[in-house]
N, C-alpha and C positions, 0 to 999 in steps of 0.2 A: 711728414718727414719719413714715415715710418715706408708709406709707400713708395716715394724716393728711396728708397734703401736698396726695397725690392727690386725695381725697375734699374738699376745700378748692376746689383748681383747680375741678371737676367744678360744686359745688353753690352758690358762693360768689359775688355779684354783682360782676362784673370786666367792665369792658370787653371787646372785640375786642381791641385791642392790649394790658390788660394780661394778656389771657386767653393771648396770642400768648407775651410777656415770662416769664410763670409755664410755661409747656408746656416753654418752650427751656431755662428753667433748670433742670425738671421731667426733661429729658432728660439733660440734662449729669450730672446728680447720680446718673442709673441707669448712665452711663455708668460714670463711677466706680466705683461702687460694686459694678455686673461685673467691672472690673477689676483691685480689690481681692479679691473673693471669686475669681477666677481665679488670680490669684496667690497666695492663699492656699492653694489645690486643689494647685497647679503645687507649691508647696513644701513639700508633705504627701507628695505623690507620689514625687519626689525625695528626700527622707527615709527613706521608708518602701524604694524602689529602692535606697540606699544602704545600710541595715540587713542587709537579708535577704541584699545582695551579699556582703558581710562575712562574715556568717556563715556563707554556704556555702560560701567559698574560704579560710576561718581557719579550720573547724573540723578537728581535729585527726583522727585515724583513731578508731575507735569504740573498738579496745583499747587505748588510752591513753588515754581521757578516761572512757568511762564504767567503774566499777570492778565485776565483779561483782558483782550481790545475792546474798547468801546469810544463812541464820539468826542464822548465831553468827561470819560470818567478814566479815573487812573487808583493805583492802589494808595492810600490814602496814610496807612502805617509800617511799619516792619512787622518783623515776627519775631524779634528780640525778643526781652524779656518783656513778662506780662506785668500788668498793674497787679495790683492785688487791693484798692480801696476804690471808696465809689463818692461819688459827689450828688448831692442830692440838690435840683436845680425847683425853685419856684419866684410866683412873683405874689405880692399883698400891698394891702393902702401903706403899712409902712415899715413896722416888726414882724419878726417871725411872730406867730400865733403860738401861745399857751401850750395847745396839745404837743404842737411838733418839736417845742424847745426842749422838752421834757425828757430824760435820759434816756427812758424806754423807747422813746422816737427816736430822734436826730439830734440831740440838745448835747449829747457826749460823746466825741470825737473817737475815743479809745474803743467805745462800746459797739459804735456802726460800723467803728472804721470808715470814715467819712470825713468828707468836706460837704461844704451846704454855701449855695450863691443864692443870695434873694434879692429880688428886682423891687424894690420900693416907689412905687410908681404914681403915688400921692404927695406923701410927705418922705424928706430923709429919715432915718434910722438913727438914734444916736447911741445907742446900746451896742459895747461893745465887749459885755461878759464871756460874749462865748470867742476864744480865740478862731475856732475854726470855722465861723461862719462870718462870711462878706456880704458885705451891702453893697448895691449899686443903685445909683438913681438919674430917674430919666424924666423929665420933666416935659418931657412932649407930652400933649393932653389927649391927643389921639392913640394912644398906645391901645393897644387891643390885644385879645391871649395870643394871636397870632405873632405878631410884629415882638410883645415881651418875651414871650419864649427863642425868638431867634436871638434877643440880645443875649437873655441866660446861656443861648447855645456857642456864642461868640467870647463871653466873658470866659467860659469855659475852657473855648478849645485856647486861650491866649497862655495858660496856665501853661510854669515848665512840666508841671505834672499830670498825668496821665494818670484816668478812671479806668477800670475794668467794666465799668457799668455806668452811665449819665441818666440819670432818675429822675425824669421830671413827674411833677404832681401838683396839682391845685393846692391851696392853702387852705381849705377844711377837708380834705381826704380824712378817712382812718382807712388802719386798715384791720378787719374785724374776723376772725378765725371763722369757717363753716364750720369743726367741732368745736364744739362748746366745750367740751367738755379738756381741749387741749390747753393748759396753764402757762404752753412758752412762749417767751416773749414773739408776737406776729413780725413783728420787725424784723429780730434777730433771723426766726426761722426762716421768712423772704431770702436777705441775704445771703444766710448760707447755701440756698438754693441754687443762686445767682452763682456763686462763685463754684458753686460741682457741675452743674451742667451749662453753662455761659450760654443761654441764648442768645440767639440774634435779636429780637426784640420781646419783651414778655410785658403785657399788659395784666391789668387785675381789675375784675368785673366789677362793676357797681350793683351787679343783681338785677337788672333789668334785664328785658328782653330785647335792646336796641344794641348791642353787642354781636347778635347774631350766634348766642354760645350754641351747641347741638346739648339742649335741652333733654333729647331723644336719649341719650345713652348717658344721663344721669341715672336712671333710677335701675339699668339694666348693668352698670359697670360704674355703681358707685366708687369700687375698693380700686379701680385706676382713676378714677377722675379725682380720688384726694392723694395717690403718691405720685401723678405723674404731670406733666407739662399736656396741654389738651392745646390741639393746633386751632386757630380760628382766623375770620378772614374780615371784616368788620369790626373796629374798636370807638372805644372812646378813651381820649387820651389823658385823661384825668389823670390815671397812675402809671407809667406808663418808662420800660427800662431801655435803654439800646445799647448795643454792647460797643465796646469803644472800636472794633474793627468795621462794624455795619451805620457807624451812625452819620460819617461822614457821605455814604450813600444815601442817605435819605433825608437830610438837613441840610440848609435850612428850610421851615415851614412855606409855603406860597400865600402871601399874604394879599393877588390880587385882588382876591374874592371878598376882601371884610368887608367891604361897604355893602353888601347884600346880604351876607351873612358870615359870621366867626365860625358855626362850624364848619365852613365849607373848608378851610385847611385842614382840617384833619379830613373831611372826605380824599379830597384829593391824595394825602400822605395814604391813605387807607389803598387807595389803586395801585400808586408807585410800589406801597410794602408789597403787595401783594403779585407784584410783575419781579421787582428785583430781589427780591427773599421769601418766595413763593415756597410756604408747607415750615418756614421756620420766626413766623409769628404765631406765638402764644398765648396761653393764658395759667397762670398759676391757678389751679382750680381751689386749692386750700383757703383760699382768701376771698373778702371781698370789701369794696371799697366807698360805703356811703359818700356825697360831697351835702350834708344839708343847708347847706348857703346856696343862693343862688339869687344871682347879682343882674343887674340890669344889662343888657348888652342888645346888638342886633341879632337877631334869629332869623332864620327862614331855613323851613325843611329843604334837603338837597333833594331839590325837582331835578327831573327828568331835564329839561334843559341847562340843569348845574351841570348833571352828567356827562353830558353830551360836549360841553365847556372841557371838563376835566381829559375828556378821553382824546379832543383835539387835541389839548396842549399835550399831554403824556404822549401820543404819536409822534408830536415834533422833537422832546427834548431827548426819546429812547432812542440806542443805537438800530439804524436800518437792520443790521446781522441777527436782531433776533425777536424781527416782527414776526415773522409765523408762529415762531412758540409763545408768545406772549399777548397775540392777536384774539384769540381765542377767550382769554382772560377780560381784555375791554368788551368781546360782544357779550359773557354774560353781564359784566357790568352795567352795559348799559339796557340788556334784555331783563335788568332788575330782577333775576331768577333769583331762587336760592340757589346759591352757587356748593352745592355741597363737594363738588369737586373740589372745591378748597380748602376741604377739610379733609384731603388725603384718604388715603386707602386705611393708615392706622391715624387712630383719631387720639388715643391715648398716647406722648412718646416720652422716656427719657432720656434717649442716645442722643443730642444735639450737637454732638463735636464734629459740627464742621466749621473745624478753623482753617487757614485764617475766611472769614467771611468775606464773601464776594457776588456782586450782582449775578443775578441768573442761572447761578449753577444750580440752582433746582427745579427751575424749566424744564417740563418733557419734552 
């Protein structure tokens, strides 16, 4: 229209003065009409300044917002508020046992701060003094430590309440102070541990040498292997913590293996912990954890061909994106090395707040 205007003024028989009257109003109206399209510019600009301000001073840090991609894995909780009580899971022929009912163990709710599920896998349970401890019973005859631990891990996660910590242990564990000469309660002190520096997973030695502990820098840095968390890469699952952000990463157990052998699931959990929370399995060095029962089951040392089983299936079920970092990991596995690289640069740690927990972010 506007250039319609022009082409009018220009071609159109108009006096001098009305030629003059059309030009001035001619003007006036581009004036405008700059003034508007300026403003219009000016408050797109401003807009658009406003946006991108926002979003670069609000965005949140990359490991809380963006969730890892992986094949089959996704983040598993929020980062709400935390639990703050722990559930202590095991399975026996049919009651809790003597030691663990006991106050100074798990027998008193207020004391552990604790729930307790027990898998009674003989006979039921009909004892029901302790309110905060549940029975479950499974009368399949083939139940194995494998297969019962996955149930206690499912009885678990069904719960509206949320653990800070899922504690599984055998039904004769103790758990027995390295100073003697320490009077407080082992329980208690664990706990506390648990709840200051939240590992991702923290096992507690039986004292043997099949743990893989670094031996070597006991006697050279006693005074950190009793106040600190000591990294290790080989367990045994007897006593054995996972933190409620890491645990859905690494459960349930793989129970193809029982019929050759019961330990082979925790072999295999041993490689997965060690790809997907690689330098944040533990061991509380303060403790250690006799089991003097020891029950009939199938055995067979993890051969070299268990290995080689395990390290198949762990290449199928790991994300493609981050075979190279974690490649490395299977061939010392199955080159049976001491893998001392799995025991980090510092071997002694207690900074372990890396929340919320997540596969592989400690892959080199």
């Amino acid at each position: 229209m506007l250039l319609c205007f022009i082409l009018c003024v220009q071609v159109c028989q108009f006096s001098t003065k009305e030629k003059k009257i059309l030009e001035t109003r001619l003007t006036v109206i581009m004036v405008n009409n700059f003034k508007v399209i300026l403003f219009i510019v000016s408050l797109g600009s401003i807009t658009l300044l406003w946006y991108y301000t926002r979003l670069f001073f609000t965005t949140e840090p990359a490991e809380l917002v963006n969730a890892i991609e992986t094949n089959a894995i996704e983040t598993k909780h929020s980062t709400g508020v935390a639990p703050t009580r722990f559930i202590y899971l095991t399975q026996t022929e049919n009651c809790i046992p003597t030691y663990l009912s006991s106050p100074e163990v798990i027998g008193d709710s207020e004391a552990c701060q604790c729930d307790v599920i027990i898998l009674s896998y003989k006979t039921k349970c009909a004892d029901t003094s302790l309110p905060h401890v549940q029975y479950i019973f499974n009368s399949n005859k083939s139940i194995t430590w494998t297969t019962g631990r996955n149930l206690l891990y499912e009885a678990a996660k069904k719960r509206k309440e949320k653990y800070i910590h899922y504690i599984f242990i055998d039904d004769d564990v103790q758990l027995i102070p390295v100073d003697k000469k320490n009077t407080q309660n082992p329980f208690r002190r664990y706990e506390e541990s648990l709840k200051i520096f939240q590992p991702a997973v923290v096992v507690i030695l039986d004292g043997r040498k099949r743990n893989h502990f670094p031996t070597k820098i006991l006697p050279e840095r006693l005074d950190c292997e009793l106040t600190r968390y000591v990294q290790i890469y080989r367990i045994d699952g007897l006593f054995i913590a996972y933190h409620y952000q890491a645990i859905d990463y690494i459960l349930p157990y793989v129970s193809k293996y029982d019929s050759v052998s019961w330990w082979y699931s925790q072999e295999y959990t041993n490689v997965r912990l060690n790809i997907r929370f690689n330098g944040q399995v533990v061991t509380d060095p303060r403790f250690r954890t006799p089991n003097p029962q020891h029950r009939d089951y199938q055995k067979r040392l993890p051969l070299q061909d268990a290995f080689n089983s395990f390290v198949a299936d762990i290449r199928l079920e790991e994300p493609e994106k981050y075979r190279k970092s974690f490649e490395p990991i299977l061939q010392q596995w199955l080159a049976n090395d001491d893998p001392k690289w799995m025991l980090g640069q510092q071997t002694c740690v207690r900074d372990l707040s890396v929340h919320p927990y997540r596969p592989y972010e400690n892959l080199a």
